[in-house]
C-alpha atoms as a printed R data frame, in Angstrom:
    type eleno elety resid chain resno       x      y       z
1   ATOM     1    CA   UNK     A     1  90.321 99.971  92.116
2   ATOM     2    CA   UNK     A     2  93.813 99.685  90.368
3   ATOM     3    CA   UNK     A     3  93.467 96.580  87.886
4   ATOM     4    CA   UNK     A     4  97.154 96.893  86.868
5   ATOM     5    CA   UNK     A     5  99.387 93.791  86.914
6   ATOM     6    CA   UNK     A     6 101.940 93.490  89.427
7   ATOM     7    CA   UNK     A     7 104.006 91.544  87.549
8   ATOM     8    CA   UNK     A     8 103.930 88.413  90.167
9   ATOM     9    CA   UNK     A     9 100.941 87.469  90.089
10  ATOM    10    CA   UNK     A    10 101.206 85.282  87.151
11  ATOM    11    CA   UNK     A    11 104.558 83.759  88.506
12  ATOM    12    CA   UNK     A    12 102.629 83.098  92.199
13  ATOM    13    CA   UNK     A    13  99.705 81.317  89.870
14  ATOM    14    CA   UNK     A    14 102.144 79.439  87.774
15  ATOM    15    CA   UNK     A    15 104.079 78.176  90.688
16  ATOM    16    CA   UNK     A    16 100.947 76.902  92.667
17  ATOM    17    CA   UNK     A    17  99.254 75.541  89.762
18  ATOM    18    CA   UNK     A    18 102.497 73.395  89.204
19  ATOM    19    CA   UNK     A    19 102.461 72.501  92.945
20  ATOM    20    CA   UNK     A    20  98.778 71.708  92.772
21  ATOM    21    CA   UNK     A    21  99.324 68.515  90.899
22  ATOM    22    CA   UNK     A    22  96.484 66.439  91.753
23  ATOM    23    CA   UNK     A    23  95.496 68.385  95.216
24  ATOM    24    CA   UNK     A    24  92.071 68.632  95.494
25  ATOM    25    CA   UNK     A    25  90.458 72.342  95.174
26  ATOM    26    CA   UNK     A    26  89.354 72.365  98.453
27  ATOM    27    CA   UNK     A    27  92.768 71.793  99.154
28  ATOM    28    CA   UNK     A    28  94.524 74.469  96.896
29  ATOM    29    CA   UNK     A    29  94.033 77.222  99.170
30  ATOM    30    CA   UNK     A    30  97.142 75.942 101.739
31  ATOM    31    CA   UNK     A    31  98.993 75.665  98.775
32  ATOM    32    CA   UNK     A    32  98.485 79.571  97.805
33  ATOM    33    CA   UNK     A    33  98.745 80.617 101.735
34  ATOM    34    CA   UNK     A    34 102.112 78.678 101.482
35  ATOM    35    CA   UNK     A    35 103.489 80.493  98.590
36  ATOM    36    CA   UNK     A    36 102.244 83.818  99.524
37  ATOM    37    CA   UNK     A    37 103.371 83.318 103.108
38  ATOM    38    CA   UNK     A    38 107.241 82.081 101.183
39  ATOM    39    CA   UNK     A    39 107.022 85.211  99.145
40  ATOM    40    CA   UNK     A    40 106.451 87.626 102.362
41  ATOM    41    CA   UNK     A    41 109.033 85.938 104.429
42  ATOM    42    CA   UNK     A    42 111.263 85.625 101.412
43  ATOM    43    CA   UNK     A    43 111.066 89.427 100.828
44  ATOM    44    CA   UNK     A    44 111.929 90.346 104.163
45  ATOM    45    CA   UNK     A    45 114.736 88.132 104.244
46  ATOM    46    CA   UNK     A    46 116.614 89.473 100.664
47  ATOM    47    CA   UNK     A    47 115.902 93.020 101.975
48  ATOM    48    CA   UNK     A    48 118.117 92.517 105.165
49  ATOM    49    CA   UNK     A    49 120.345 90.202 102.972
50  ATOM    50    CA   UNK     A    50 121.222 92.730 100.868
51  ATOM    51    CA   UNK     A    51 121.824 95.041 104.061
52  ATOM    52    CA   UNK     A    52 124.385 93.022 105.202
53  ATOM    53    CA   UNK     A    53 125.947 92.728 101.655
54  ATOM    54    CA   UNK     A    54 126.073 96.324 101.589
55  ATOM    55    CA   UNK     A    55 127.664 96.287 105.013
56  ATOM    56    CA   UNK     A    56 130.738 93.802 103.773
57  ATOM    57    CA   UNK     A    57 131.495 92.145 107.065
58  ATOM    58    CA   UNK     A    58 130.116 88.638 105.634
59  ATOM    59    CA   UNK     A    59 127.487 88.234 107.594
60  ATOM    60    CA   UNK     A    60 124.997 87.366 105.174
61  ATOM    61    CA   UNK     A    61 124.526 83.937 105.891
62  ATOM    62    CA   UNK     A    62 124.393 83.854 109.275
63  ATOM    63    CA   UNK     A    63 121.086 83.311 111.176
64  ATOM    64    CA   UNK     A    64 121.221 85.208 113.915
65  ATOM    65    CA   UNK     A    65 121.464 88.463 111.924
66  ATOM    66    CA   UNK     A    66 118.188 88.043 110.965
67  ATOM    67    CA   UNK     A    67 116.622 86.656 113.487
68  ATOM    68    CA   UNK     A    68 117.855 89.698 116.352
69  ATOM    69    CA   UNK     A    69 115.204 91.633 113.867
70  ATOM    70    CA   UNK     A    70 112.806 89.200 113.711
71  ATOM    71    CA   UNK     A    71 113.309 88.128 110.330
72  ATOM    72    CA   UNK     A    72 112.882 84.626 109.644
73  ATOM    73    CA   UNK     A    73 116.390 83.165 107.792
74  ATOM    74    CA   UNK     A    74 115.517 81.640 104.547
75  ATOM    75    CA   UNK     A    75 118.044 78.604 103.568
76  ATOM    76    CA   UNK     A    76 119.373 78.798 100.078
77  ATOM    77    CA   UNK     A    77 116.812 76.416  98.366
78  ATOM    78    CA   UNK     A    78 114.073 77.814  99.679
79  ATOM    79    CA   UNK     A    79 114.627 81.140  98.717
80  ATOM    80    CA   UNK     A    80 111.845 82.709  96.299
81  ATOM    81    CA   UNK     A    81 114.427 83.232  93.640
82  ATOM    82    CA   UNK     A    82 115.817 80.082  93.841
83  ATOM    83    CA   UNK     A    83 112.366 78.540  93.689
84  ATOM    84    CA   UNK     A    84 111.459 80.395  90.749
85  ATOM    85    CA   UNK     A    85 114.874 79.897  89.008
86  ATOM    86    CA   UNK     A    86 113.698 75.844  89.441
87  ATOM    87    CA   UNK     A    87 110.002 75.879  89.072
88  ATOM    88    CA   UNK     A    88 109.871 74.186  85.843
89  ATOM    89    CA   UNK     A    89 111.561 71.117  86.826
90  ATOM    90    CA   UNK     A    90 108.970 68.047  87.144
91  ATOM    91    CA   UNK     A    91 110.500 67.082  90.612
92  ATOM    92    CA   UNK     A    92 109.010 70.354  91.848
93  ATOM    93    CA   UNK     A    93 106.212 69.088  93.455
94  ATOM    94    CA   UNK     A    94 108.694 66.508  95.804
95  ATOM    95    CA   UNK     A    95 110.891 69.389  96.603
96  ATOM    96    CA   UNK     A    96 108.440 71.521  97.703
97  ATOM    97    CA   UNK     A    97 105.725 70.355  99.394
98  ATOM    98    CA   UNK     A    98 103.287 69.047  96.297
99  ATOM    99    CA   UNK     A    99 102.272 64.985  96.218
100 ATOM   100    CA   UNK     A   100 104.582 63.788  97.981
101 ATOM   101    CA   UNK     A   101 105.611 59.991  98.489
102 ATOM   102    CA   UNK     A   102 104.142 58.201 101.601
103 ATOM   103    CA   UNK     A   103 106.822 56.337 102.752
């Protein structure tokens, strides 16, 4: 078994301990499915993002380049970098999915 460290798994921790807040444990676990399931789809989406970059027609940000492969299109903010880049603002948790307001 290869114990060596991946280098996200800290960051993946981090980010859904901060979104944890005051979930319950039980509850934790759609937290972690969520940010693993981000991280997947976010993955697939840079690699054919930076396709298209590569490919200089500008196509980048449009949808149905991705979707024609079955890619899911990631908005901006929701992006795994971005969300990393902002994971240590407070207001994480109302951005993305963590105690949020009843209104």
């Amino acid at each position: 078994m290869n114990t060596a460290d991946l280098g996200f798994e800290k960051k993946i921790w981090q980010a859904a301990d901060k979104l944890r807040g005051n979930i319950d444990a039980s509850e934790y676990k759609h937290v972690v499915l969520g940010l693993i399931f981000l991280k997947y789809i976010s993955d697939s989406f840079e690699e054919k993002y930076q396709e298209l970059v590569e490919e200089g027609a500008g196509f980048e940000e449009e949808r149905d380049e991705y979707l024609v492969e079955n890619i899911f299109y990631v908005p901006e903010e929701a992006r795994w970098d971005y969300i990393a880049k902002h994971s240590n603002k407070p207001e994480i948790r109302q951005s993305y999915g963590g105690n949020r307001k009843k209104e």
